[in-house]
N, C-alpha and C positions, 0 to 999 in steps of 0.2 A: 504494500500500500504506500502510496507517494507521500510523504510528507507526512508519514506515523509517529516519525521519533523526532526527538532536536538537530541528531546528526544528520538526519535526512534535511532537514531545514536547511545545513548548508551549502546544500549541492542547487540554493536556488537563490542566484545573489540580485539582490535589491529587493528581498521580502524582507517579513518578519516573519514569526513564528506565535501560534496563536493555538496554545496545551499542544503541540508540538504539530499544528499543522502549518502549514506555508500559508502564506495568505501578500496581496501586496501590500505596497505603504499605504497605497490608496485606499485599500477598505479598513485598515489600520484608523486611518485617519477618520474615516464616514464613524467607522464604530466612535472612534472618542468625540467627536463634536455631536452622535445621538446621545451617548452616558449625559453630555453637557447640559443637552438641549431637555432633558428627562431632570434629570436633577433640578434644572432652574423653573420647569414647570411644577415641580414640586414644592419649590419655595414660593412661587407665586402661586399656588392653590391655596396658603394661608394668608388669604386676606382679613385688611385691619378688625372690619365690622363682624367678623366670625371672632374674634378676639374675647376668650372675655364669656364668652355663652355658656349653660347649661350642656354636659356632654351626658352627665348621666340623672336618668329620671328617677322621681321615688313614686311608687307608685300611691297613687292617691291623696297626695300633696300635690298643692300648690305652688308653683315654685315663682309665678312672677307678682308683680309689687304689686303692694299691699293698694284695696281700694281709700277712697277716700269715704270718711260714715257722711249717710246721708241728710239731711236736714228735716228736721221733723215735718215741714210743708211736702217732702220728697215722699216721705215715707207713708204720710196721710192720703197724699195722690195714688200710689199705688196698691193701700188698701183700697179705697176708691174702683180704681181698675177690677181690681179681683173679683170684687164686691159686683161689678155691671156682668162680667165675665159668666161666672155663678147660674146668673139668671140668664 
């Protein structure tokens, strides 16, 4: 098999050697500028606004911020509602 071992690698000048197959510089080269190109998409998938978020849930908790209490007129109103609803 051509280019199985390292020694065979050097019966093939102006490659590399890639776990002991031949390969040119050129796909040498494609391979490290995709590792690059993966990598730095990976750092740009952690955008700021994901920063900072709930990752794990409990389950039946609440977990975002607290309401504001409603005012006794709020609260009369929507006994009210309930009350028309009812009927």
């Amino acid at each position: 098999m051509r280019g199985a071992s390292l020694k065979g690698c050097a019966h093939y000048p102006g490659k590399g050697c890639v776990k002991g197959v031949a390969v040119s510089a050129g796909f040498s080269t494609v391979l490290k500028v995709l590792a690059l190109v993966v990598f730095a998409a990976g750092l740009a998938s952690c955008r700021e606004e994901e920063q900072g978020r709930p990752l794990h849930y409990v389950h039946g908790e609440y977990g975002g911020k607290k309401d504001t209490p409603l005012t006794a007129q709020q609260e009369r109103a929507l006994q009210l509602r309930v009350l028309k609803q009812k009927n």
